[in-house]
Structure formats: structure tokens, C-alpha cells
N, C-alpha and C positions, 0 to 999 in steps of 0.2 A: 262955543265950548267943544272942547273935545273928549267925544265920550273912550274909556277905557273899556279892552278887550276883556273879557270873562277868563280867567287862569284855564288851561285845561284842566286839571284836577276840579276844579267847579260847573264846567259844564254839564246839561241835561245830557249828553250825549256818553260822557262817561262816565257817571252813576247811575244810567242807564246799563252798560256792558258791563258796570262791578256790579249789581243787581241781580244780570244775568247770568253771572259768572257764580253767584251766592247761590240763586237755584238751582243751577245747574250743581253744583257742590253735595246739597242738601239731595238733587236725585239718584248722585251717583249711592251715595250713603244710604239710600233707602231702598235703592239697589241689593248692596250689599246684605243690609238686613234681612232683604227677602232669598237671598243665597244662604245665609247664615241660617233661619229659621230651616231651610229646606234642611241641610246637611242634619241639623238637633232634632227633625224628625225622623229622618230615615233612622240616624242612629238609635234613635227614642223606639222607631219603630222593629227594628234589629233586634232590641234588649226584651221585648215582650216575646217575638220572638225565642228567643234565647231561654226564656223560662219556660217558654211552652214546650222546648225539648229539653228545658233538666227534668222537667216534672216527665214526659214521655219514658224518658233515660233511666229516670229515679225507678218508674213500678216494672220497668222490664230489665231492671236492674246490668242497664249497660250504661257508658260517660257516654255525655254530651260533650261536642268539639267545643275547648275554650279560645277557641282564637274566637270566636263568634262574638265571647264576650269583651274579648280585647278588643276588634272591631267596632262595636257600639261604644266601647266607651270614645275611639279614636276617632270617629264621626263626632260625635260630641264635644270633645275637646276642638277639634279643628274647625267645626263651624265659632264655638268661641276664639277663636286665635284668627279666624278671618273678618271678626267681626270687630275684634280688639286693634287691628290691623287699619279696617275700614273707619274706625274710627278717628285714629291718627290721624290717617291721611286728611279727611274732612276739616280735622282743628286746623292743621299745617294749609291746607287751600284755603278757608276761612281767613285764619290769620294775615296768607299773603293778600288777600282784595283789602282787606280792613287797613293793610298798612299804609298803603295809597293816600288816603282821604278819608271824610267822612262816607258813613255806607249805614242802613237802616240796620237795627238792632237784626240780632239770629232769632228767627225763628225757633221755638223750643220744641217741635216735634220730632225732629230726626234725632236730637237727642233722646229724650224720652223713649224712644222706640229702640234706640240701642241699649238704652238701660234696661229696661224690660226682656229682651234678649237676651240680656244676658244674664239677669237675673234670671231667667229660667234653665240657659243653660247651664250655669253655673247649677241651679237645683238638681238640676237632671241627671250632671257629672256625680254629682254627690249621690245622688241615690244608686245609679248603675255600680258606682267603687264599691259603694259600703255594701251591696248588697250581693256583689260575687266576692265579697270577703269572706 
């Protein structure tokens, strides 16, 4: 009898390197996240900042510099847009291993952890606007 060659697309060998290639994906994204958290603290940290010299400003009755608060919020914003960014990218290299062949289910924490980021900085954004309105 004559036994039949295993498809590449079927071999251990290449869902093995789409495997690797899935967490490698997943680490550059959590990479990201942890760029993205940095930037929505600094500016998080900028905006506290920024209140500690209106209130300074306010009783010696001189202005507080507002690019400070332009700043914070533009840290803000931009780690969400990098992080909006990193995400894309993630689905689009995801997508292309999965077109291949079959490849094990995603993993749900690197999502999760973008969402969460961004629901915070999405919070964050919101409260630095509304509150040098």
C-alpha cells in the first residue's frame, strides 16, 4: 500500500509556526497596551498637575499656562489612538495566520486588556475636556 504525504497546510510543523506566529501577535498587542497605558498616565498624571497650578494661580490671583492642559489631554488622546491603531493591526495579522488553515481559537486576554484601556482612557479623556470647560 501506498501511504499518502500529509498536505503542508496539515502538518505539525506548520501549526506549529501559525501558533507562533498567533503569540507573537498577541505580544506585540500587549506591548502596545503597555505604551498606551504609559502615555494615559503621564497625561493622567500632567492633568493633576495642571489643577495643582490653577488652584496655585487662582489664590495668587495670576493664569495658569493652558497649553498644560492642552497637553494632557493630547497625551490622552494619543495613547488611545495608539492603542486604537495596535489594535487593528493585531485583528489584520490574526486574520492573516487564520486564513491559512485551521489554527486554535484567540485567546481572549489581549483583547480584553485593550478594551479596558480604553475604556479608561476614553474616561479619562472625558473628564480632563469637561473639566477645563
Amino acid at each position: 500500500m501506498r501511504q499518502s504525504k500529509p498536505s503542508p497546510t496539515t502538518s505539525p510543523t506548520t501549526e506549529l509556526a501559525k501558533q507562533r506566529n498567533q503569540a507573537a501577535a498577541e505580544r506585540t498587542l500587549l506591548a502596545w497596551i503597555e505604551n498606551s497605558l504609559m502615555l494615559l498616565g503621564i497625561g493622567i498624571t500632567l492633568d493633576y498637575i495642571v489643577i495643582s497650578l490653577h488652584q496655585g494661580a487662582a489664590r495668587s490671583g495670576e493664569s495658569a499656562p493652558q497649553v498644560l492642559d492642552l497637553l494632557s489631554l493630547l497625551l490622552v488622546l494619543l495613547g488611545l489612538g495608539l492603542l486604537a491603531l495596535a489594535v487593528w493591526q493585531y485583528r489584520l495579522s490574526i486574520q492573516f495566520v487564520r486564513r491559512s488553515a485551521n489554527i486554535m481559537p484567540s485567546r481572549l486576554m489581549a483583547p480584553i486588556a485593550a478594551a479596558a484601556v480604553i475604556t479608561f482612557g476614553v474616561t479619562s479623556a472625558a473628564v480632563i475636556l469637561f473639566r477645563s470647560l
